[in-house]
C-alpha positions as CSV (number, residue, x, y, z in Angstrom):
1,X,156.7,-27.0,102.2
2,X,156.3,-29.3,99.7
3,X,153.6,-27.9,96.9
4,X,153.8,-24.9,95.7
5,X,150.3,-22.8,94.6
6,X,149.2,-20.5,91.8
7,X,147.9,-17.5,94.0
8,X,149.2,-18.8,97.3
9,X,149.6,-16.1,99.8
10,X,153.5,-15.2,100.9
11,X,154.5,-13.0,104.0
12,X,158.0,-11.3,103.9
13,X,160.0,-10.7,106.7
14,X,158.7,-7.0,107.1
15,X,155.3,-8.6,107.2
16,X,154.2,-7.3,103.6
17,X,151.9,-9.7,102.0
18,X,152.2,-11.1,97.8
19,X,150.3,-13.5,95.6
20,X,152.5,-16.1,94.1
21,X,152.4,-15.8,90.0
22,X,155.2,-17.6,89.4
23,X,159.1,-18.0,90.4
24,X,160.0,-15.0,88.6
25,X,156.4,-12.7,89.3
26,X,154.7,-12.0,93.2
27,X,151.8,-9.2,92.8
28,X,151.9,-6.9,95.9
29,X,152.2,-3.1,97.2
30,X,155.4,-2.4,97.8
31,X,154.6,1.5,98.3
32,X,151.5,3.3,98.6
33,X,149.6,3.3,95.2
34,X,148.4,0.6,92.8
35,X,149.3,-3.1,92.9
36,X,152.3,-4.0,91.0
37,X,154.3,-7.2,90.0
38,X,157.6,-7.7,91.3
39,X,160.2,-10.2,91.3
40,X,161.4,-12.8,94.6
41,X,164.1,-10.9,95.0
42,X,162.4,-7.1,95.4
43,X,159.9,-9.2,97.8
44,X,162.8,-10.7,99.9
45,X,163.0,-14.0,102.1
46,X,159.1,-15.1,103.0
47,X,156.8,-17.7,104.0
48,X,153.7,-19.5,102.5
49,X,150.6,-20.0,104.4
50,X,150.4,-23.4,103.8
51,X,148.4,-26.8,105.1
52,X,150.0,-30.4,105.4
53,X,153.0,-28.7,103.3
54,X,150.7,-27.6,100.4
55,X,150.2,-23.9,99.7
56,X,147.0,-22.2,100.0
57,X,145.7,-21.3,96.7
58,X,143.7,-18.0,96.3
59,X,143.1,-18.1,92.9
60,X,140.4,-15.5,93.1
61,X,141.8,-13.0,94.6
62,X,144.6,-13.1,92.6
63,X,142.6,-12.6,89.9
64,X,140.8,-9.9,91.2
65,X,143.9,-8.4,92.2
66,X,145.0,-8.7,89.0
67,X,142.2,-6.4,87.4
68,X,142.4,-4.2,90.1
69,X,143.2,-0.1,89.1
70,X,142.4,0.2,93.1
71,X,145.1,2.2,95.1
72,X,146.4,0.6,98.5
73,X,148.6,2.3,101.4
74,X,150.2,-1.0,101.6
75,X,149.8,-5.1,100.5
76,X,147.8,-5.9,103.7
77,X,145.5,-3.4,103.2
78,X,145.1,-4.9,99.8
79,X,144.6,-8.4,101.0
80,X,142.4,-7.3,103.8
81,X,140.6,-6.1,100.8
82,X,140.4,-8.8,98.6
83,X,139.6,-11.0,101.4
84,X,136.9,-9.1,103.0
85,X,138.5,-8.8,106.0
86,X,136.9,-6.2,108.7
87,X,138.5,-2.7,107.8
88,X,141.8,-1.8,109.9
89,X,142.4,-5.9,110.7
90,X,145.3,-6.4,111.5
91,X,148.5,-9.2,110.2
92,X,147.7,-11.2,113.0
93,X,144.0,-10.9,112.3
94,X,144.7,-11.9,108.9
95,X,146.8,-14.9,109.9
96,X,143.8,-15.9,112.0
97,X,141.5,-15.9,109.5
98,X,143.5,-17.9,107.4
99,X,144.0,-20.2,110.1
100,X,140.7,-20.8,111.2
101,X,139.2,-20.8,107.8
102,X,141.6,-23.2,105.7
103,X,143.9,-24.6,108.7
104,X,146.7,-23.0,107.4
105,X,149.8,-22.2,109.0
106,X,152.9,-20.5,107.9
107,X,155.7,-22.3,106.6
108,X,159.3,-21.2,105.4
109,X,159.7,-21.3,101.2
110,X,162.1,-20.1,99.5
111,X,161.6,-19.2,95.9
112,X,164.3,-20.5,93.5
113,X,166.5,-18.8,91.6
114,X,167.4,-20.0,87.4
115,X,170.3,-20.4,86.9
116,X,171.4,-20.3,82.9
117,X,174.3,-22.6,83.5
118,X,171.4,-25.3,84.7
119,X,168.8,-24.1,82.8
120,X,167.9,-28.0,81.4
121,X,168.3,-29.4,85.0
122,X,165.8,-26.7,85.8
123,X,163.6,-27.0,83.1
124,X,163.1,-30.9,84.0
125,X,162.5,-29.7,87.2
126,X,159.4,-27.5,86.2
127,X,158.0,-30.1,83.9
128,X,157.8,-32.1,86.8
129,X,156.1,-29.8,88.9
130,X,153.1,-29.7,85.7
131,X,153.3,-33.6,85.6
132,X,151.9,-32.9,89.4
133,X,149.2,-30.9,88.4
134,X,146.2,-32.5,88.4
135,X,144.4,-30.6,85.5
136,X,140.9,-33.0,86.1
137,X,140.8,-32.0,89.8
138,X,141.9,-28.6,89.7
139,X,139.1,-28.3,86.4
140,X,136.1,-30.2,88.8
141,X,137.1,-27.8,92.0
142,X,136.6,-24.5,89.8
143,X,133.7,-26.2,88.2
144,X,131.8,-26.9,90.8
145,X,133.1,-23.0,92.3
146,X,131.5,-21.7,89.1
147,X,128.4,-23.7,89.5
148,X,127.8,-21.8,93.0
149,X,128.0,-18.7,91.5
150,X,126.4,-18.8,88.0
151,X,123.9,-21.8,88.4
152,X,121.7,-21.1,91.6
153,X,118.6,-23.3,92.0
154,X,115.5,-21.2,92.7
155,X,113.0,-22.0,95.2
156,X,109.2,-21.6,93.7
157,X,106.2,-21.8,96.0
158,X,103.0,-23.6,94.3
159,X,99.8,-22.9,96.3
160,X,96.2,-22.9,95.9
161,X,92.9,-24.8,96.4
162,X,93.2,-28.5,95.7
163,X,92.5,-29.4,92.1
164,X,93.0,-26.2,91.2
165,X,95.7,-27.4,88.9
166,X,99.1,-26.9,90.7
167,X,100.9,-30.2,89.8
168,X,99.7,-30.1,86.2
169,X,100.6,-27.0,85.8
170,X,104.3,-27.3,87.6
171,X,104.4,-30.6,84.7
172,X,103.4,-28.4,81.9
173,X,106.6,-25.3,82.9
174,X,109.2,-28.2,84.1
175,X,108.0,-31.3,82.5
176,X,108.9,-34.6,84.7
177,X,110.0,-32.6,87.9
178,X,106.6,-34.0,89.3
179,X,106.0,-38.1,89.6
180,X,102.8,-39.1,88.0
181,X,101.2,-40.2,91.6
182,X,101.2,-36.3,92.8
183,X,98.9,-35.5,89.6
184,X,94.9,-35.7,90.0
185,X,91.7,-33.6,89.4
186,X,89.9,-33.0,92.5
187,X,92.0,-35.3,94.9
188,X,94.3,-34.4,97.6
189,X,97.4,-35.6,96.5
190,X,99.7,-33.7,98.6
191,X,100.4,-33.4,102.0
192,X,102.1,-30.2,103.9
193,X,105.1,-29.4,101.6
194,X,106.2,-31.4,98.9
195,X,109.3,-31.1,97.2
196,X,110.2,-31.9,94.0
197,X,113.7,-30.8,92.8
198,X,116.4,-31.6,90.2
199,X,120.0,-30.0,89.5
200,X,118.4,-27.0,88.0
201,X,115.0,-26.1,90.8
202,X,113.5,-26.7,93.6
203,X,109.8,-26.3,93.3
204,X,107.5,-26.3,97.1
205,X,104.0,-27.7,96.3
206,X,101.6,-26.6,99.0
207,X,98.8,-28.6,100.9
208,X,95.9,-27.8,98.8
209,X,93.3,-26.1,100.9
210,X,90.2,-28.4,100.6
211,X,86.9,-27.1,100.0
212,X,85.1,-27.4,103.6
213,X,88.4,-27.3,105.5
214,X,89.6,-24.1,108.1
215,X,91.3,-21.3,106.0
216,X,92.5,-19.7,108.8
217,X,94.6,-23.1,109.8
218,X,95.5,-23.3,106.5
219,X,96.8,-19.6,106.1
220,X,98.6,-20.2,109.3
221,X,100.4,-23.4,108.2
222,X,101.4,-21.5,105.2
223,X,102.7,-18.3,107.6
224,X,105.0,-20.3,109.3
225,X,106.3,-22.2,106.2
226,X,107.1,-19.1,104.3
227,X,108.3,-17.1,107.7
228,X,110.9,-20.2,107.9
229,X,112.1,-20.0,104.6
230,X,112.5,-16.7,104.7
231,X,114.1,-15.9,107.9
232,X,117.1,-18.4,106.8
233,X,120.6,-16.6,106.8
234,X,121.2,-18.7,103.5
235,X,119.2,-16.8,100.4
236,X,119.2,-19.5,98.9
237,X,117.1,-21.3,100.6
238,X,114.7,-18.3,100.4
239,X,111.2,-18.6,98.7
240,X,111.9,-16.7,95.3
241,X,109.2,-16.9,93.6
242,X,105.2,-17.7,94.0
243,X,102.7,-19.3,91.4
244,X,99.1,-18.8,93.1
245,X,96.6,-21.0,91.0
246,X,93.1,-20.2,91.5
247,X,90.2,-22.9,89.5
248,X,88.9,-21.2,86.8
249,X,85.6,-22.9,86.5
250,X,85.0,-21.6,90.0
251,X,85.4,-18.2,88.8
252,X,86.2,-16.5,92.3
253,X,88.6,-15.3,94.8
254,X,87.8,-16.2,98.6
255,X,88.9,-14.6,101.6
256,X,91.6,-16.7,102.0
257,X,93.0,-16.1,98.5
258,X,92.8,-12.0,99.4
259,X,95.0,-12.8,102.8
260,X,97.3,-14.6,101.6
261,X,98.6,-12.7,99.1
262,X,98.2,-9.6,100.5
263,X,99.3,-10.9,104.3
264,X,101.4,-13.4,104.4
265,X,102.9,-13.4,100.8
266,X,105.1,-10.3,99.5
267,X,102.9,-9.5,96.4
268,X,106.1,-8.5,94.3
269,X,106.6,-12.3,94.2
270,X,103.4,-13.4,93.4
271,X,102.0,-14.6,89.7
272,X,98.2,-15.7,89.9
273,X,97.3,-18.7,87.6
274,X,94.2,-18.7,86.4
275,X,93.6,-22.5,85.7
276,X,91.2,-24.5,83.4
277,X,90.7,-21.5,80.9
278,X,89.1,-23.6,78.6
279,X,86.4,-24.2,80.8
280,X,86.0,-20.7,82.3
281,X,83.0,-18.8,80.6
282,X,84.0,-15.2,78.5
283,X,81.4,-12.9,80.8
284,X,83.4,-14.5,83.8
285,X,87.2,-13.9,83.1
286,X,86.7,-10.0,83.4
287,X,85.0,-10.0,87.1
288,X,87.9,-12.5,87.7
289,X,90.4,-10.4,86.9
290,X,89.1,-7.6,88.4
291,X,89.1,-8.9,91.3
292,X,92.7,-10.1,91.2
293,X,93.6,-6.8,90.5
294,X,92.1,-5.6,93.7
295,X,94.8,-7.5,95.2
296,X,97.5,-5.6,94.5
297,X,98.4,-8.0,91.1
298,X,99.3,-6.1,88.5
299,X,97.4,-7.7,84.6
300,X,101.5,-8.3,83.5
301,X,101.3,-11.3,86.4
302,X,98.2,-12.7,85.8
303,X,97.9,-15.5,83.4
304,X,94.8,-17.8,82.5
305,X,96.0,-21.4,81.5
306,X,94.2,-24.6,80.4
307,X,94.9,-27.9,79.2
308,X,94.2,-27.2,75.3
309,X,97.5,-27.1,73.2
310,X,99.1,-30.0,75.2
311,X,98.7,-28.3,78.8
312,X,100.3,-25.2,77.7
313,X,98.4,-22.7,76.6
314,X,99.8,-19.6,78.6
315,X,102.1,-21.0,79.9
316,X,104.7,-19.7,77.9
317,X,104.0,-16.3,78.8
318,X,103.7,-17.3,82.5
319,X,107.7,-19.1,82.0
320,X,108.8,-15.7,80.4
321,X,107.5,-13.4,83.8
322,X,108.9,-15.7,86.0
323,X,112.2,-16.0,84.6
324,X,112.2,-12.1,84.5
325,X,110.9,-12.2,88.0
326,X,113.7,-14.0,89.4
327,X,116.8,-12.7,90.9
328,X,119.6,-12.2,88.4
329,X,121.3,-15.2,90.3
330,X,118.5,-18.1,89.9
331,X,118.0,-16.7,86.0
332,X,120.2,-19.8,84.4
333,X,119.0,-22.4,86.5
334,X,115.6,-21.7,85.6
335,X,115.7,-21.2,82.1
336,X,117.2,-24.6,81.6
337,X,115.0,-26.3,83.4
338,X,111.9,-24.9,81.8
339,X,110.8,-27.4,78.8
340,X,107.8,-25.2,77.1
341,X,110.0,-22.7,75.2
342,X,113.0,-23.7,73.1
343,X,113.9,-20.4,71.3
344,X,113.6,-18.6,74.9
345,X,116.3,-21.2,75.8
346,X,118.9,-20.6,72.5
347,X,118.6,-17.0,73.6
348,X,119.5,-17.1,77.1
349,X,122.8,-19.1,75.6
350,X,123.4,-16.5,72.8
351,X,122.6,-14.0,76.3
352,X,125.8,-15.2,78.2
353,X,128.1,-14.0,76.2
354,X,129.3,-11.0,78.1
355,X,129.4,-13.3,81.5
356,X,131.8,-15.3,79.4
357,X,133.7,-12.7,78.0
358,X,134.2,-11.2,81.4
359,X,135.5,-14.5,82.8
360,X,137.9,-14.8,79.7
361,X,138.8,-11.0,80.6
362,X,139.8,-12.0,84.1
363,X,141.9,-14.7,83.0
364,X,143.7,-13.0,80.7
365,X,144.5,-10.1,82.9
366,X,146.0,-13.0,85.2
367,X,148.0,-14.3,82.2
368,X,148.9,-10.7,81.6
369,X,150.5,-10.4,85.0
370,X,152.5,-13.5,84.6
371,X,154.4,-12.6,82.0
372,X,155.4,-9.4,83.5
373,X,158.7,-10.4,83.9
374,X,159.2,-12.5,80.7
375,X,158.5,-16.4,80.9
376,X,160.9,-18.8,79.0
377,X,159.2,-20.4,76.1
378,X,160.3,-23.6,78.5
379,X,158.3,-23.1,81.1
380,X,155.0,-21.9,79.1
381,X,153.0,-24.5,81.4
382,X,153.1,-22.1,84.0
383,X,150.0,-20.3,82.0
384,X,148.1,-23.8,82.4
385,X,146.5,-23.2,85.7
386,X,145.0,-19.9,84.8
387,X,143.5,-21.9,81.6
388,X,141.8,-24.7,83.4
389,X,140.0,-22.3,85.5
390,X,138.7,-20.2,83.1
391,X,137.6,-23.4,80.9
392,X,136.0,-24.4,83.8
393,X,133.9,-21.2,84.7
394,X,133.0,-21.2,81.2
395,X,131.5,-25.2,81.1
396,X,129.6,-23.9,84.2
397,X,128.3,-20.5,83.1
398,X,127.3,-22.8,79.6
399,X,125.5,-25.9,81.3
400,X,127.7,-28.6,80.6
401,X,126.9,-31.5,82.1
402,X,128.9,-35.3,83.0
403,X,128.4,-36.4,79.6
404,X,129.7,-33.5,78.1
405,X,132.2,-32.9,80.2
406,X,133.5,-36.3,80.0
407,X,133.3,-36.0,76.1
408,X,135.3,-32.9,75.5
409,X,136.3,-30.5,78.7
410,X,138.4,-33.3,80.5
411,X,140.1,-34.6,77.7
412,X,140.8,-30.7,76.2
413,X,141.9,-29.8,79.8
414,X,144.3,-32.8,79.9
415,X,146.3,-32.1,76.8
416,X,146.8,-28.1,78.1
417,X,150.1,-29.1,79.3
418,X,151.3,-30.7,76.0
419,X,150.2,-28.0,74.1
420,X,151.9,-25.6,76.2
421,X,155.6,-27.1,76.1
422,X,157.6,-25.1,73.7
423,X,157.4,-27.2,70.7
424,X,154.1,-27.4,70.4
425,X,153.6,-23.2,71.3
426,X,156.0,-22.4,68.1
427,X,153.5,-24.7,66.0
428,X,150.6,-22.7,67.1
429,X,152.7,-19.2,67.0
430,X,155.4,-19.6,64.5
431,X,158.3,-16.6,64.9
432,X,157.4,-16.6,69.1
433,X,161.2,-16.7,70.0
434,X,162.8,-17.9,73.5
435,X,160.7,-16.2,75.5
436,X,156.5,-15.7,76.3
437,X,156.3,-12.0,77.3
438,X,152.5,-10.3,79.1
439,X,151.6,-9.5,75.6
440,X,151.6,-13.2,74.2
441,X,150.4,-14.3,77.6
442,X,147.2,-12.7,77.3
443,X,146.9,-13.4,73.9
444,X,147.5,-16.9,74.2
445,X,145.2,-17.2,77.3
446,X,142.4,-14.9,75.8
447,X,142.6,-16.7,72.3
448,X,141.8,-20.2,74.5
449,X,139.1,-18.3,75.9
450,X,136.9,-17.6,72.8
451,X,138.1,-21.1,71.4
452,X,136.5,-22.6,74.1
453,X,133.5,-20.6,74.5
454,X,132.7,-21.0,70.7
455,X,132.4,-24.9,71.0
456,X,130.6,-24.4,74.8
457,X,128.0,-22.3,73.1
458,X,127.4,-24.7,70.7
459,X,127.2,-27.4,73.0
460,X,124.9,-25.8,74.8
461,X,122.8,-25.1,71.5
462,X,123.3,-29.2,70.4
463,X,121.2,-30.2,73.4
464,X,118.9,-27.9,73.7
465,X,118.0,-28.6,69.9
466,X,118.6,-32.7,70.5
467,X,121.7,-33.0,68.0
468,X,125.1,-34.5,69.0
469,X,127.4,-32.3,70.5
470,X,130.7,-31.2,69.0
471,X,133.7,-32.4,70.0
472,X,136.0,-30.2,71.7
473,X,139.3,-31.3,70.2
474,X,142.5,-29.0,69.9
475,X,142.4,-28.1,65.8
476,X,145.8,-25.9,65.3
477,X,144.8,-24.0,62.4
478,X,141.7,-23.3,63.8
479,X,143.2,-22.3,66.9
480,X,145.5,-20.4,65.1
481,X,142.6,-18.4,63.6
482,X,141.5,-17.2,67.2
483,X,144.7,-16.3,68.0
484,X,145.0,-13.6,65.1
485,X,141.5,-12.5,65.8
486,X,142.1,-11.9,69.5
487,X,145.3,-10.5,68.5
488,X,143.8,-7.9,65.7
489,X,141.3,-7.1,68.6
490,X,143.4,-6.0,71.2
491,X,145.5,-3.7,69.0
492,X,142.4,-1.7,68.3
């Protein structure tokens, strides 16, 4: 086995399972209770499940099992756990999964033991093992992880008569998400389904049902479009939200308006759009409504729109319900994407801050449970790993993007391992001594944390506002200033 992995997973000869920390720390459950941290030689001889001689990392569970107060009868039960494996699996259901799901096998590994007498030789031999790191790849694989979780794309159904003002009014919420040729008063510009989609959402513009044409074939085209979106086993691929428009100049709601949003669409989803409000006479909006009402649409999700003020009058308030409409996991997505509302946008940044301190908490706990058994100030670099993640999660939870990324997280990521060494650690913690013990760990780690997410934030801010971004450089005394803070913090 050639390359070792933070969190890979190790089996003993007694089959009891660990999580690799580090050459001096394995997490596991060496008797029935709570997970504990215990050292290579308490966990005996074992193997790594490993492909093409590289470990298998499990970063996340070993960060979960980090965090964990959870009591286990023994380590498989634990990993079972962690891994979601049916209850009562067992080792050689575990070495299945593993098998089948990352092609894994197990190979023999032998952790090393440090010897004082060659603590230089083995020092070298550690840096050497960070030089192999690849900070930039290891960053873009929990980046785009992170994306996945915190950045889902939503799906949002447009439908309603043609040139009753569903492009425009997609254009006025998203801005260029639709091309110029799909917008027109009164023509049929779209055909079936179309889609138009960025990073941030996918928006599903319906046929417009043409005055003169058969409602009932149009209600059934639309039944089997939504019953095959929503009878996917992938959520997201689910329709998650609906914007009905309805012409306001024609100031009523046919039979096929009534059965499809009572019938076919799940009226929870629904927002009815009220179009052309400029043009819509005052002794006809109340009748309107009324009528909407009647359909099970409650007034907080109807909204009447025109194209005074730009295209976007109401359509503030209609961005606001439909953010608070969607699932928790689409929320982010959506809210950048939407270009009507720029303070509703600096608030959902200022919003994430307990997502970010949670991910910043998770870390820590791992850098916590690495310096169980104390770490030489030498070998500090160990720490790294767990940093890159978390500075990862954080770019995605914050919207960074290429540019940015390529302006600040890449090149902060890359010098992690210089500022790590010893040397540079006494600079930033002056009086640390020889070694880096759970306490400074998770000081050092948690103190990153905030660093980062400060400048993220900003970032985030920058664009949204149209100013240059700041530069994430490594600034000691700052640095140092975090450090105390997150220090002072944790003693209270």
């Amino acid at each position: 086995m050639n390359r070792m992995r933070f969190g890979a997973l190790l089996v003993n000869r007694q089959e009891q399972v660990g999580l690799y920390l580090s050459h001096r720390v394995i997490l596991t459950v060496p008797e029935p209770g709570s997970i504990r941290a215990i050292t290579p030689e308490e966990f005996g001889e074992c193997r790594v499940f490993a492909y093409k001689q590289v470990a298998i990392p499990f970063f996340n569970t070993l960060v979960a099992a980090a965090n964990s107060q959870m009591q286990f009868q023994n380590s498989l039960e634990m990993i079972n756990f962690f891994l979601q494996m049916p209850e009562n699996s067992t080792f050689s259901d575990l070495y299945e999964h593993v098998r089948k799901t990352y092609g894994a096998t197990l190979e023999d590994f032998t952790i090393r033991k440090i010897s004082p007498a060659n603590d230089s030789n083995n020092n070298s031999k550690r840096r050497n093992h960070m030089e192999e790191f690849d900070c930039k790849q290891e960053f873009n694989n929990k980046y785009q992880e992170a994306l996945a979780k915190f950045r889902k794309r939503p799906n949002i159904l447009v439908c309603g008569y043609t040139g009753s003002g569903k492009t425009s009014l997609i254009k006025a919420v998203l801005g260029d998400l639709v091309p110029p040729s799909a917008i027109g008063a009164g023509a049929p510009k779209t055909m079936g389904y179309d889609c138009y989609e960025n990073e941030l959402v996918r928006i599903w513009d319906s046929k417009g049902l043409e005055l003169g044409e058969t409602e009932e074939e149009f209600t059934e085209q639309t039944r089997r479009f939504v019953r095959e979106r929503q009878n996917d086993p992938d959520v997201d691929n689910h329709i998650h939200l609906i914007w009905y428009t309805i012409q306001g100049p024609g100031a009523r709601v046919t039979d096929c308006d009534r059965n499809l949003i009572r019938h076919i669409f799940n009226p929870k989803n629904v927002i009815v759009v009220v179009t052309k409000n400029d043009a819509v006479r005052d002794l006809q909006r109340g009748p309107l409504k009324a009528a909407i009402l009647e359909m099970g649409i409650p007034e907080e999700r109807i909204f009447f729109t025109s194209d005074e003020e730009g295209g976007s009058q109401g359509c503030r308030e209609l961005m606001l319900r439909s953010w608070e409409m969607l699932p928790e996991a689409y929320k982010d997505a959506f809210m950048d994407a939407q270009r009507i509302d720029r303070e509703a946008k600096i608030k959902a940044v200022y919003d994430k801050d307990g997502k970010a301190k949670g991910i910043i908490s998770a870390a820590t706990t791992a850098a916590v449970a690495v310096g169980v058994t104390p770490i030489p100030l030498s070998d500090a670099a160990i720490l790294v790993p767990i940093q890159v993640g978390m500075i990862a999660s954080l770019a995605a939870l914050y919207g960074l993007r290429t540019e940015a990324i390529e302006k600040s997280a890449w090149p902060f990521v890359a010098r992690l391992a210089g500022v790590m060494v010893s040397t540079s650690l006494l600079k930033l913690i002056p009086g640390l001594g020889s070694v880096v013990n759970a306490t400074v760990a998770g000081t050092i780690t948690g103190a990153m944390g905030f660093y980062v997410k400060s400048n993220f934030e900003e970032t985030a801010i920058a664009k949204i506002e149209g100013r240059p971004a700041p530069d994430l450089g490594f600034d000691v005394e700052l640095f140092k200033q975090f450090y105390a803070e997150y220090k002072k913090r944790s003693a209270n």
